[in-house]
Structures are given as C-alpha cells and as structure tokens.
C-alpha positions as CSV (number, residue, x, y, z in Angstrom):
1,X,208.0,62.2,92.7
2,X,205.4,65.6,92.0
3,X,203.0,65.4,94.4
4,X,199.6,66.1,93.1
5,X,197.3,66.4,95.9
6,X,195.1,69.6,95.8
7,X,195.6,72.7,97.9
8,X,193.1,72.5,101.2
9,X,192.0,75.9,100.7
10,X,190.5,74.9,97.5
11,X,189.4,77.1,94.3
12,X,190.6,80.4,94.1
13,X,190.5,83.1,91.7
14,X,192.9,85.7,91.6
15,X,191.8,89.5,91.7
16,X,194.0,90.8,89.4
17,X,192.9,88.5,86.8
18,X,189.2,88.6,87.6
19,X,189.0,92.7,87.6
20,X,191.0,92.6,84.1
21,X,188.3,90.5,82.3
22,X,185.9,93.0,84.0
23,X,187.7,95.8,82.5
24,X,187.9,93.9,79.3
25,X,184.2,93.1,79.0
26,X,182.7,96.2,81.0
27,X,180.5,97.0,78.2
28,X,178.6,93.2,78.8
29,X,178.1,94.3,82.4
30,X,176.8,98.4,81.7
31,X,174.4,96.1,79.5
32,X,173.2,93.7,82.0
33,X,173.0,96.1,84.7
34,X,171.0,98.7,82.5
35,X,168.7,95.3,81.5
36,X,167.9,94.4,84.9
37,X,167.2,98.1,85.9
38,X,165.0,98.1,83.1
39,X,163.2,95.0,84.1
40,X,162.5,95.9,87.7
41,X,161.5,99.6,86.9
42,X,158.5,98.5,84.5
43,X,157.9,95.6,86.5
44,X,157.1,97.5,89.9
45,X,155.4,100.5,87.6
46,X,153.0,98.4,85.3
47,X,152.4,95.6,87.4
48,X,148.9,95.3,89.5
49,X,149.7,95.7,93.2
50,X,148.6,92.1,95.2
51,X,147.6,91.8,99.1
52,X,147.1,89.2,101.2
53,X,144.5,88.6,103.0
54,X,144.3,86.4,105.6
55,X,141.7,85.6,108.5
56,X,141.9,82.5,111.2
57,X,138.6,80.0,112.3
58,X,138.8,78.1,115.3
59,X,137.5,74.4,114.7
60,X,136.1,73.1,118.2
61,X,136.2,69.8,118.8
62,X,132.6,68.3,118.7
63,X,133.6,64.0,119.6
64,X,130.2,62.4,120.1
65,X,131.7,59.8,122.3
66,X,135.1,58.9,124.1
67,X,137.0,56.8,121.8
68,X,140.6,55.4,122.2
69,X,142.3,58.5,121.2
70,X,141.4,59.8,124.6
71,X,143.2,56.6,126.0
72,X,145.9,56.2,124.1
73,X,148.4,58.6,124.6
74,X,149.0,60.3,121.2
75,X,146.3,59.4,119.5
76,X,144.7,62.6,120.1
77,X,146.9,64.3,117.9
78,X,146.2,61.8,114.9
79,X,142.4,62.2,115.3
80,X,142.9,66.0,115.5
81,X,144.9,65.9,112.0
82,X,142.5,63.9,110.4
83,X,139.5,65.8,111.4
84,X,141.6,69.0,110.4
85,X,142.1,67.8,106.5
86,X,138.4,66.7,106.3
87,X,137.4,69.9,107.4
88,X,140.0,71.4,105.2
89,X,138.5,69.3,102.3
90,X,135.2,70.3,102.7
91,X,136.1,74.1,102.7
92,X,137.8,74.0,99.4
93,X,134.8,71.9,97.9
94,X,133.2,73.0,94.6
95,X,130.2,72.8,96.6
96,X,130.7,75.0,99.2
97,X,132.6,77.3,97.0
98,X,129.8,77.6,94.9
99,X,127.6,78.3,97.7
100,X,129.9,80.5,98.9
101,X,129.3,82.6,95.3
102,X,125.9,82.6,95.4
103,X,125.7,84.4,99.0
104,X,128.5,87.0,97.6
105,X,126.5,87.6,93.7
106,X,129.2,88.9,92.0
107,X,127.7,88.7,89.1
108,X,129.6,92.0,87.6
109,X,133.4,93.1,88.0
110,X,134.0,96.6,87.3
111,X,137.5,97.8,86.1
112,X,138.9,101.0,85.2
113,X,141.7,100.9,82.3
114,X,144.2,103.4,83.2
115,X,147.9,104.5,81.1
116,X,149.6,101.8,83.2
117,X,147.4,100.1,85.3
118,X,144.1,98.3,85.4
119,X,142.3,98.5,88.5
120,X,139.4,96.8,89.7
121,X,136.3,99.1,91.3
122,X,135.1,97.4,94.5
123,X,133.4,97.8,96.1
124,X,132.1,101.0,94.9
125,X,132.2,101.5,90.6
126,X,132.0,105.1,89.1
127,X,128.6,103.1,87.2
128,X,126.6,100.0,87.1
129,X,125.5,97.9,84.1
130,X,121.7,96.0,84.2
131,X,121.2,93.0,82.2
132,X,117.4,92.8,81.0
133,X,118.0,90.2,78.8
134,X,120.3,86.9,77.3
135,X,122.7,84.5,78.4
136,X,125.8,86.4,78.5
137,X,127.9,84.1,80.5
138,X,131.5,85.1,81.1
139,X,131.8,88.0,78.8
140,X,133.7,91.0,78.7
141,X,132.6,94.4,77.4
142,X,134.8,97.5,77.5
143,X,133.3,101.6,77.3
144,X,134.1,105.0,76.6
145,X,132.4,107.7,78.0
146,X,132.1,110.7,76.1
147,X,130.3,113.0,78.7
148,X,128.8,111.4,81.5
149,X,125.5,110.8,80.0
150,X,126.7,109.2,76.7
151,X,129.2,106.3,75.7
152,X,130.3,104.0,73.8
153,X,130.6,99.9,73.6
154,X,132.3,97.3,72.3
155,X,133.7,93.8,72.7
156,X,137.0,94.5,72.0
157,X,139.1,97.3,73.2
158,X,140.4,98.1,69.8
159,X,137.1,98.6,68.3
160,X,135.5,100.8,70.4
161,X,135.6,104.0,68.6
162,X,134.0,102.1,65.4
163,X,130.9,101.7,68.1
164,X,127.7,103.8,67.9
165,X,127.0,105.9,70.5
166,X,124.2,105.2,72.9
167,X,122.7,106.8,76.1
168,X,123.0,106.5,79.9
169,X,119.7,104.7,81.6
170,X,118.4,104.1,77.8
171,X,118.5,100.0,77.1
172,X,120.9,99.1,74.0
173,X,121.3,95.7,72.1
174,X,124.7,94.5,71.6
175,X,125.7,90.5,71.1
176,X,122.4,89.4,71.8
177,X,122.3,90.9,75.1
178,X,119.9,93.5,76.3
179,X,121.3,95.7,79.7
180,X,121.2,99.4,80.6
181,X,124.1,101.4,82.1
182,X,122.8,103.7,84.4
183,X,124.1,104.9,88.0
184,X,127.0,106.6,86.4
185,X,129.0,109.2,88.9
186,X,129.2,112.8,87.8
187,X,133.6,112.1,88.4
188,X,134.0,109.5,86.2
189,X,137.1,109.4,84.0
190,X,136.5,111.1,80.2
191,X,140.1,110.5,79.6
192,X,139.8,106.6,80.7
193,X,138.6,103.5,79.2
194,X,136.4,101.0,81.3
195,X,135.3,98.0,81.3
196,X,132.9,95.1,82.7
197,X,132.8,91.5,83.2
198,X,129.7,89.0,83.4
199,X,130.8,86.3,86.0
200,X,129.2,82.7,86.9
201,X,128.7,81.1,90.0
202,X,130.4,78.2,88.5
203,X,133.8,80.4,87.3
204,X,134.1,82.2,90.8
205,X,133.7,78.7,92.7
206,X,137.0,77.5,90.6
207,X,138.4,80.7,91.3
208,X,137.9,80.5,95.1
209,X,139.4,77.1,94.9
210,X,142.3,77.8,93.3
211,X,143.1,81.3,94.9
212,X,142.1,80.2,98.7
213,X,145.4,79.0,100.8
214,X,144.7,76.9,104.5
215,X,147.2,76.1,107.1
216,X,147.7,75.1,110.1
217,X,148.4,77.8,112.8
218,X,150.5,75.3,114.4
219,X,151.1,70.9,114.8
220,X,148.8,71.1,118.1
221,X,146.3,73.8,117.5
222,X,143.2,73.5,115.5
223,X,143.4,76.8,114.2
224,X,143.1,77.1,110.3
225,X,144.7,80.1,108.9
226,X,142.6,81.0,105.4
227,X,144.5,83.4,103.4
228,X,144.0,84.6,99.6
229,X,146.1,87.4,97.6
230,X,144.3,89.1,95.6
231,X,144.6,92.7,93.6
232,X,141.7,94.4,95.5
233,X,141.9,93.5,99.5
234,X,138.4,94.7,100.0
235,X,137.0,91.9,98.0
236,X,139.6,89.2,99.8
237,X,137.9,90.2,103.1
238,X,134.1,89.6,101.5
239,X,135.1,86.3,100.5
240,X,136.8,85.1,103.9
241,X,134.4,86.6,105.7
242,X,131.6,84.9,103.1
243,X,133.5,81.4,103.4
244,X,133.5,81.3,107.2
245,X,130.1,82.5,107.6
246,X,128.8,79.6,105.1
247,X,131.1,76.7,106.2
248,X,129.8,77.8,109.9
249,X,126.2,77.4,108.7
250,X,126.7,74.3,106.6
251,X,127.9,72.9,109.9
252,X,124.8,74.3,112.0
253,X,122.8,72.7,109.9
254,X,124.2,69.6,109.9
255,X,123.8,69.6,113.4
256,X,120.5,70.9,113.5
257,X,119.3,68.0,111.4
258,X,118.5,65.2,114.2
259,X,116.5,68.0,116.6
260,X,114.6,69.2,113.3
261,X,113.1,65.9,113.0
262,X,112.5,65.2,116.4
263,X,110.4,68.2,116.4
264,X,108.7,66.8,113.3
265,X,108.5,63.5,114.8
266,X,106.4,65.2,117.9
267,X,104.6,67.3,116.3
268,X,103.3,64.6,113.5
269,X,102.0,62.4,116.8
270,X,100.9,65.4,118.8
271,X,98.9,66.4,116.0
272,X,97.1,62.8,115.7
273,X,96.6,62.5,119.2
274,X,95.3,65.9,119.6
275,X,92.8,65.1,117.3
276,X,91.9,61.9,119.2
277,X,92.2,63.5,122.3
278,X,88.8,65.9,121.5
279,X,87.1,62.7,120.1
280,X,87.3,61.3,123.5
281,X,86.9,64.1,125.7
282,X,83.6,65.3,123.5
283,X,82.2,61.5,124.0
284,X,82.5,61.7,127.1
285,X,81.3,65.0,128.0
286,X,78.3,63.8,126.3
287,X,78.0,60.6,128.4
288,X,78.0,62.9,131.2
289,X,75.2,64.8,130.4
290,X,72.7,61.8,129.0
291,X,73.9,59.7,131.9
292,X,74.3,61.6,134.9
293,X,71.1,60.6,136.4
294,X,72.0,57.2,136.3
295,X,75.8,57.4,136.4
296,X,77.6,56.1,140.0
297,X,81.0,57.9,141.0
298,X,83.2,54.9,141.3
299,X,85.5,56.7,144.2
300,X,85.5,53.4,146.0
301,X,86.3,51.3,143.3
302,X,89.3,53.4,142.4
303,X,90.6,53.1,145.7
304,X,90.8,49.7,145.9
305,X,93.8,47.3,145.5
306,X,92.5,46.0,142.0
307,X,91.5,49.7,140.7
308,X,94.9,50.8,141.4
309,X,97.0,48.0,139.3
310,X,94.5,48.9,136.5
311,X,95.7,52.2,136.6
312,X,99.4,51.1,137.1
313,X,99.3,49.3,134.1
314,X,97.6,51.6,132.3
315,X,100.7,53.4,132.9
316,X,103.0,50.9,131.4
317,X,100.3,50.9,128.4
318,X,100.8,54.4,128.2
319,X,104.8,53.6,127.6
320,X,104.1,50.9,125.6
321,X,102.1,52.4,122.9
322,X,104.8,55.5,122.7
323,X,107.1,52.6,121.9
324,X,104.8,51.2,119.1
325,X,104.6,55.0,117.5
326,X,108.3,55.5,117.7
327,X,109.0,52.5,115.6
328,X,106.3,53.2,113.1
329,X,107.4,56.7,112.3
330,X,111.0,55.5,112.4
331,X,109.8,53.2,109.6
332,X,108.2,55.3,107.4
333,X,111.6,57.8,108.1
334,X,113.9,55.1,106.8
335,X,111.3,54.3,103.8
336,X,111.5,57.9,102.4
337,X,114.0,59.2,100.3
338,X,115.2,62.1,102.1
339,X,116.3,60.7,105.0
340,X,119.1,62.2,107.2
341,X,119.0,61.3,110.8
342,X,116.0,60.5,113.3
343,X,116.4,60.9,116.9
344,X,117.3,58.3,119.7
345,X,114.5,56.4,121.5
346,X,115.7,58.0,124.9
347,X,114.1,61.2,123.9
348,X,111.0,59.1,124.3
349,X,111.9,58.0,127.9
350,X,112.8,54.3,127.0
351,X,115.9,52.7,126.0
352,X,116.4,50.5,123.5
353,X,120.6,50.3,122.9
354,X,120.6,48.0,119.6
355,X,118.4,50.4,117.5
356,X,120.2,53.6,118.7
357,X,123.5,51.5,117.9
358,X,122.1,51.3,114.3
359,X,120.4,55.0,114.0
360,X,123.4,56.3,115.0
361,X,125.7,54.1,112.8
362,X,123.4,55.2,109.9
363,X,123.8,59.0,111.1
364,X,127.5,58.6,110.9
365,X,127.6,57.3,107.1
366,X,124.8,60.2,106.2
367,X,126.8,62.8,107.5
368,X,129.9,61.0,105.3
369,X,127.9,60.6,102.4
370,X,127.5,64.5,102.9
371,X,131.2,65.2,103.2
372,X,132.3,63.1,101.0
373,X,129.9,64.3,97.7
374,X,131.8,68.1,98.8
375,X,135.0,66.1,97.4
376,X,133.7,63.7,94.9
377,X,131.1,63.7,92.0
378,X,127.8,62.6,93.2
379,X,127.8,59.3,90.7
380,X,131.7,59.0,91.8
381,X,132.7,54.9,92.4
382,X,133.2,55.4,96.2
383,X,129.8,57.4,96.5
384,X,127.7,54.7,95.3
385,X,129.7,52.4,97.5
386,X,128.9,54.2,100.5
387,X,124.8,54.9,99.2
388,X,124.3,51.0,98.4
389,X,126.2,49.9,102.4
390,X,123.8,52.6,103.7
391,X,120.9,51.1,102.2
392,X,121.6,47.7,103.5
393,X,122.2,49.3,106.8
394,X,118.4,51.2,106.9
395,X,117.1,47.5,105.4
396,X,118.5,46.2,108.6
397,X,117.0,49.0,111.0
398,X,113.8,48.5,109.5
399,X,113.7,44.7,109.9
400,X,114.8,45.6,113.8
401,X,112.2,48.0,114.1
402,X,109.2,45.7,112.7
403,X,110.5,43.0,115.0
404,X,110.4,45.0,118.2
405,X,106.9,47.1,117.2
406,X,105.8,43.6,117.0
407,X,106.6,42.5,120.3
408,X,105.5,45.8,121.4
409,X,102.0,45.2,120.2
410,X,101.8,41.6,121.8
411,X,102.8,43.9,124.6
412,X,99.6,46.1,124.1
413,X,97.4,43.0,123.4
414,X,98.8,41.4,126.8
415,X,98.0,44.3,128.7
416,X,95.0,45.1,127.6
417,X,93.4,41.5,128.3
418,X,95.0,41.8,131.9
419,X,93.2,45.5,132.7
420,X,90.2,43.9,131.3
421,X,90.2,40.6,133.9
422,X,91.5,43.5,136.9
423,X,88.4,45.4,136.0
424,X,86.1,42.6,135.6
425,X,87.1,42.0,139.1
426,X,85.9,44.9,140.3
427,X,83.5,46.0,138.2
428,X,80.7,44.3,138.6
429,X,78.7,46.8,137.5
430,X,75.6,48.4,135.1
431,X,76.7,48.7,131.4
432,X,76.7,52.7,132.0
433,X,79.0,52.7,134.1
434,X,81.5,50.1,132.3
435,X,81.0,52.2,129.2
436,X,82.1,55.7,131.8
437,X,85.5,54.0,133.0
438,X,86.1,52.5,129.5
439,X,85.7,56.8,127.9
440,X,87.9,57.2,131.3
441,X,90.7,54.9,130.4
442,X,90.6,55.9,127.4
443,X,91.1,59.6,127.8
444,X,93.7,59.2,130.4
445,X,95.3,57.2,127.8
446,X,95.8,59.8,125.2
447,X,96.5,62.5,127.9
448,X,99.3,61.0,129.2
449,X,100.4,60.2,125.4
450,X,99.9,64.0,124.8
C-alpha cells in the first residue's frame, strides 16, 4: 500500500525551477523594481518632511482625604489609572483646546509654494496680511509678488495671473474682505508663489484634538507623555508648551476657587462690621465727652466675680454671632447662580462636621460638573443629571443651614437675657453709666468680630 503521509520538512521549492521562471519573466521584475524605485524617489522628494514633537507633564497627586486605596493593597494603582484618563479627558477637551487657541491666536498660516514643496513660515513669514474688514472664516488666498512692493491675488492658484495688481501697505477689496499686506522682507521669493490662510479658534481646537497623542510613560508612573507630528516642529513646541501652560492654569484655578471666596466671604463681613465698628466707637467717644463729669470708672465692678462671666459670655456671644453670619452668607452663596464652592466652617474657628460633610459633597460634584461639560455638551443627558442631583443637594444644605442659624439665634437671644440678669446684678447703677457699659459691650463686641 503507497503511503501518503507528507514529507516533515514540508513545502519546498526547487532553485532550478524558481530561477528559470525568473529568467522567463525578468522583464515583470525590471518593471516592478523600476515602479517601486519610482514610487520611493518622488515620495521622499515631494513629500512634506513631519517631526515629532513630544514633551512630558508630571500629574501630582492632590487626594483630599485617605480613602481605601491607601488601605487596600492595589488599589492605588486603580485610583491612579482612573484619575490619569480623567485628566487625559480633560486635555483633549474641545474646551480646553479651544482655549488653548485662543492663548496661541493663530489666526493666519503663512506658506511658501515652492517647485516641489510647500512649506509653512513659522514662526517668522517673509510678510504679513491685516484684515480691516469681513468675516472671512477659513479661507485661503494665494499671491504673486512682482517686486517687493507690488503683487498679485487670488483665490485660486490657477487664476492668479488674471488678478489686478495692487500695492504693498495700500488696503484692497477682494471677496468681501478688506486686509492690507504690508511687512514684506526685501528677500522674499519673485520666482515663488505664496499663500495665506484665515483660521478659527473653533477649526484649530479640532485640529489640536485630532493631531495631539497622550501616553503613559509607564503602568506605575503618572507621567503623561504629549506628543504631536507635525510639518513645522517650531509650531509643535508652541502648542505643547501652550497646552501645558493652560491645563496647569485651568487646574490653579480650580483650586483657587474655595480660598477666592473665603476671601470674599471676609471681606463682605469685615466690610459691614467695619462700618458698625465706627458707629459705635463715634457714639461712644461722644458719651465720653457729654458725660465725663458724671461718668463713674466701673474698675471694681469689672473685677468682680459677676463682671467677669459677663465678659466670658460675651465671648461665647462673640462666637456665636460669627456662627449666625457664616450661615447667612452660606445661604445667600448657595441661592446665587454662580456658585462653585464656599469654605469650611473651621476657617471660622468652630466645627460644625454635618454642613462641611455637605459643602464638601457639593464641591466634589461642582468640580464634576466642570470636568465633565470638558467631555460632554453642556445640555448633554448625563449633565443635566448631575445639575438637577446638585440642586437637591444645595436645597438640602440650605434647609441645614436655616435650621442651625436658627438655633444659633435662640443662642444669641439666650445669652443675651443671661448678660442682662449678670449685669443687673451688679449694676445697680445711674442710667449713664448703664448706657456707658452697654456702648462698651457693644464695641467689644464688634472688635472681637473684626
């Protein structure tokens, strides 16, 4: 029986037959050859030379608190890779993209139209266009210089010897658009064509996006590498530089937000109390001076026992009515539309966890809100998810915040009837000089406020 199992050294071709179909069909192979020669040579001559570009941005980590990642071994790593993509997100956002092209105003691009190549001129051009007037969007217009003071225009690069000639640094009209070429270079090219293109912030935002490339330096480091490749380096390094410079400033002033209204915050009270503050101290200068004849120093009475737990809880009064103003501007913050964060109530010297809990669960979705509109359309689904659970949420702070600056000024009602029985105690005294501890108390008050 013929055994037809297959040889274990598998296919093979023979040389003799392979080199004579070579010999047979060398003129298919001279052709090929020639082809691909062909194809390389005009591809490496007529073909716009690209760099990359590439720059690296350490993202520190910035945890507000010790969560369980810290605990659990590993999860460190998965809170690093989330916070990574987020970050990642938000610098290839429209948003921050287009922000990006505002800060660089490349508004014009500049080319040079060579016998084989077209080259962009940045960041220096051989001239510079001025619009005075219209809308000319993303347009492109291409010249001819016939001396260095004189050229021609047109719209299409065929037609531009048909087109009248016009000046250097003398306005011209052409598609509804008014602009001036002036700035021209005594060695610009007479036997080269140029050309010019109006950009929008919008166009070089999609650009950015599409161009810009982020990875990871490596699976435990939270380096991001940004790289682009573009034709002219010079303007790669502008934009990295531009995007790392603007995401690092977006982030500052994210940041910045909760000490920027603190520092309103402050200065709104110091600004009312200030103003009570004179009141007081002019009332009682003038007391002083219509009274002093009359008026007893009351040393002795602020040396005794009862004098000194007025003063002790006029101290507690003192903390008490700084509790009543935090609440009521932390109201009126949550009531206004432009709301972002507001600070804790241990900047004030008093703790109150269960509104801190809430300011700083409202703080958390703001800042994701924020984020989140970088990736999504502001009237997006999950957006007005988000707005309507962060409404709710400020409802709920506000309710907390009446109830407590309620209790607060039963507080200030129940201390104030206690200094009044302490002093009655003690005080048994002419009007004048009731009326002269009352403008005392009072101006202590508001100086320890201030």
């Amino acid at each position: 029986m013929a055994d037809h199992s297959l040889d274990s050294k598998g296919f093979q071709i023979d040389s003799k037959i392979f080199i004579s179909y070579c010999l047979r069909y060398w003129y298919l192979i001279l052709i090929g050859l020639t082809a691909g020669v062909c194809y390389a040579y005009f591809q490496i001559r007529y073909t716009p030379t690209t760099y990359s570009t590439n720059a690296r941005m350490l993202l520190k980590d910035e945890y507000s608190s010790w969560g369980q990642e810290y605990f659990l071994p590993g999860m460190e790593l998965v809170s690093s890779r989330n916070r990574l993509v987020n970050e990642i997100g938000i610098m290839k956002s429209f948003p921050l993209m287009e922000r990006v092209a505002k800060s660089l105003d490349w508004n014009l691009s500049y080319f040079k139209i060579g016998n084989i190549k077209t080259t962009e001129m940045y960041p220096r051009p051989d001239f510079e266009v001025q619009l005075l007037a219209g809308n000319p969007k993303e347009s492109r217009y291409y010249l001819d210089f016939i001396d260095p003071k004189k050229f021609k225009i047109s719209s299409y690069v065929d037609k531009i010897d048909e087109s009248h000639v016009y000046k250097v640094n003398k306005p011209f009209k052409i598609d509804g658009l008014e602009m001036n070429i002036h700035a021209v270079n005594h060695s610009i090219s007479l036997s080269d064509k140029y050309s010019f293109k109006f950009n929008t912030h919008e166009g070089w935002a999609r650009y950015f996006q599409a161009s810009l490339n982020i990875s990871v330096e490596n699976e435990e480091s939270s380096i991001l590498i940004l790289s682009q490749s573009h034709q002219t380096p010079d303007k790669s390094i502008d934009f990295l530089n531009s995007l790392m410079k603007n995401y690092i400033e977006w982030g500052v002033e994210q940041n910045n937000q909760i000490a920027e209204n603190t520092i309103q915050f402050v200065d709104q009270q110091l600004r009312v109390i200030a103003d009570s503050l004179v009141n007081t101290e002019y009332r009682l200068e003038k007391f002083q001076q219509s009274k002093f004849s009359e008026r007893i120093f009351l040393s002795d009475y602020q040396e005794s026992g009862n004098m000194k737990t007025v003063l002790d809880l006029e101290d507690q009064l003192t903390q008490r009515s700084i509790q009543k103003e935090y609440y009521t501007a932390l109201i009126n913050t949550l009531k206004s539309e432009d709301f972002t964060a507001f600070p804790s109530s241990a900047v004030f010297g008093f703790d109150d966890p269960n509104v801190d809990r809430m300011i700083m669960s409202i703080h958390e979705s703001v800042k994701k809100i924020q984020k989140d509109a970088f990736k999504f359309k502001d009237y997006s689904a999950q957006i007005n998810i988000q707005k309507k659970t962060l409404e709710e949420d400020k409802k709920a702070l506000i309710k907390t915040a009446n109830s407590n600056r309620q209790q607060v000024a039963e507080l200030i009602d129940s201390l104030n009837n206690v200094i009044q029985k302490e002093e009655n105690k003690v005080l048994q005294i002419p009007s004048e000089q009731r009326e002269y501890v009352n403008l005392t108390r009072e101006n202590k008050l508001l100086n320890d406020l201030y």
